[in-house]
Backbone as CSV, one residue per row, in Angstrom:
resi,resn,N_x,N_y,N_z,CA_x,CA_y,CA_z,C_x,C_y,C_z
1,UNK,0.850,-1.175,0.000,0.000,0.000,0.000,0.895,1.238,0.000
2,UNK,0.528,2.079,-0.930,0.936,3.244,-0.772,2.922,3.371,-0.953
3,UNK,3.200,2.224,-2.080,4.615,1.824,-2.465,5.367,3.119,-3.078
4,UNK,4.200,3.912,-3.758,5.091,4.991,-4.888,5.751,6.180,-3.957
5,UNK,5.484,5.744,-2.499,5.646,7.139,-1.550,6.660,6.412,-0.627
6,UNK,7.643,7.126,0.087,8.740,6.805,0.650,8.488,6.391,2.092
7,UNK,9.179,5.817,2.719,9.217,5.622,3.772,8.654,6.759,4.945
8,UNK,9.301,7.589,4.708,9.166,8.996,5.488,8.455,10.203,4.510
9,UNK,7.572,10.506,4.994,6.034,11.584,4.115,6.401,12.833,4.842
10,UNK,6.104,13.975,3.930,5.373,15.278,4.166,4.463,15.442,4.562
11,UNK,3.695,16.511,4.830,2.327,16.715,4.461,2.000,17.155,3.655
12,UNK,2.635,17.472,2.461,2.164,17.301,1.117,2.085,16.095,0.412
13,UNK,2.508,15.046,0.975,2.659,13.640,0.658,1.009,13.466,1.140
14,UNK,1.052,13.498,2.415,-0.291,13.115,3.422,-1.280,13.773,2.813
15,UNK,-1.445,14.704,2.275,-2.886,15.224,1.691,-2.968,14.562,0.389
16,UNK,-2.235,14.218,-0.629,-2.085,13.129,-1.160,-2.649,12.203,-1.331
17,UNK,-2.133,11.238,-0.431,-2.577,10.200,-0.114,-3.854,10.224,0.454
18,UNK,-4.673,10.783,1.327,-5.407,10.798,1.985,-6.510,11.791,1.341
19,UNK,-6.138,12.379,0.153,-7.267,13.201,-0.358,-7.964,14.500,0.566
20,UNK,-6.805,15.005,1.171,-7.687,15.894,2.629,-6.728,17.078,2.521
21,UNK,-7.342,18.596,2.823,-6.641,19.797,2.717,-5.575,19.670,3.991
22,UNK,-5.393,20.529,3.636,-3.654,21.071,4.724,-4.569,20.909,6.060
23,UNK,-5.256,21.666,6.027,-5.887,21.948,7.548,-6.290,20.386,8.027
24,UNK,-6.935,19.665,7.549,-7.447,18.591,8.171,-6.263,17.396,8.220
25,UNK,-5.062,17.741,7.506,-3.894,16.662,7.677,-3.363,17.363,8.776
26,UNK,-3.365,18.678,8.974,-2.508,19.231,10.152,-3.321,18.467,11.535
27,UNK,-4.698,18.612,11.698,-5.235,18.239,12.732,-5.198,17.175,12.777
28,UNK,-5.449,16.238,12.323,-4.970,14.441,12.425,-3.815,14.563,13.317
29,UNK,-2.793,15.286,12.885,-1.132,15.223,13.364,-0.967,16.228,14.707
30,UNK,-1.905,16.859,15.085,-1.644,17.575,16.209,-2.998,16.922,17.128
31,UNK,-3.971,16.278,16.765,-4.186,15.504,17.395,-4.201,14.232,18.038
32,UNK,-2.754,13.973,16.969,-2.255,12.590,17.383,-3.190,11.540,16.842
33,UNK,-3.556,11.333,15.553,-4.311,10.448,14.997,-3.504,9.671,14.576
34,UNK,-2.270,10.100,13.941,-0.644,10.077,13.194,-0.122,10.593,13.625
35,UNK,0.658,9.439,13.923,1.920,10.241,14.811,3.040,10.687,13.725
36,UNK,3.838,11.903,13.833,4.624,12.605,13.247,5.933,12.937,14.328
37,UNK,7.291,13.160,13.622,7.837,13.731,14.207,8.365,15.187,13.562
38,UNK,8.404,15.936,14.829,8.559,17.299,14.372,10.102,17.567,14.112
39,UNK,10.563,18.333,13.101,11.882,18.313,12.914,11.875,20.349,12.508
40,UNK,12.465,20.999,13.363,11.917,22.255,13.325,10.270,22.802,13.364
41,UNK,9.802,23.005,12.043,8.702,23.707,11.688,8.430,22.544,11.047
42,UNK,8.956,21.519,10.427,8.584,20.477,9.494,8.399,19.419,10.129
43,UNK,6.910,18.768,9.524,6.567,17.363,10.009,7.044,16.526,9.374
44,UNK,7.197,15.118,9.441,7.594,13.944,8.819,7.064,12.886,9.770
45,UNK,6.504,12.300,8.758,5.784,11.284,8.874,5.579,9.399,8.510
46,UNK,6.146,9.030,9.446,6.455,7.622,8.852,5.101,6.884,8.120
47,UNK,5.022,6.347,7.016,4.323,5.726,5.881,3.454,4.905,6.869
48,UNK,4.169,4.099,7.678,3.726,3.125,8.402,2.194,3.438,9.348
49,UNK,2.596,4.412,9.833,1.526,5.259,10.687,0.443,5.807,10.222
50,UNK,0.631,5.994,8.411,-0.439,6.540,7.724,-1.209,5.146,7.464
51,UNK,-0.844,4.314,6.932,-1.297,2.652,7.065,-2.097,2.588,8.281
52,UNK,-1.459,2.260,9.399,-1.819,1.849,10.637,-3.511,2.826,11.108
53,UNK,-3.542,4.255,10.724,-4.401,4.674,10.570,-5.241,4.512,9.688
54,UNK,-5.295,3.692,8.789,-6.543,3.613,7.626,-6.848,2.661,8.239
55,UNK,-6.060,1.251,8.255,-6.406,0.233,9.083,-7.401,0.190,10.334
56,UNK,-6.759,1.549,11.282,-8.019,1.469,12.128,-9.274,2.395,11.886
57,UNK,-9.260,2.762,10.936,-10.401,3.861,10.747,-11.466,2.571,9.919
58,UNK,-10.885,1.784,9.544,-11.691,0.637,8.473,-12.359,-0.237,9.466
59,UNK,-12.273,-0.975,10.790,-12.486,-1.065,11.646,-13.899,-0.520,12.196
């Protein structure tokens, strides 16, 4: 799932994938839906975690 995208995502990757504006990928990630790590001002986001969240949203 989701092979053409790297290990480690943006959030321009994440809206992407997920079909969702800036604002609603930001809130996923500051509400800890997806976990991200912050690296300055920039998020990054392991692939895995975007998975792990569809998985449980399918559920």
């Amino acid at each position: 799932m989701f092979h053409e995208y790297g290990d480690i995502l943006t959030v321009d990757d994440l809206m992407e994938m997920l079909q969702l504006g800036r604002n609603s990928v930001y809130r996923l990630l500051k509400d800890g839906h997806i976990k991200s790590i912050k690296m300055g001002r920039i998020h990054r986001i392991p692939r895995d975690q975007v998975i792990d969240y569809i998985i449980q949203k399918c559920k």
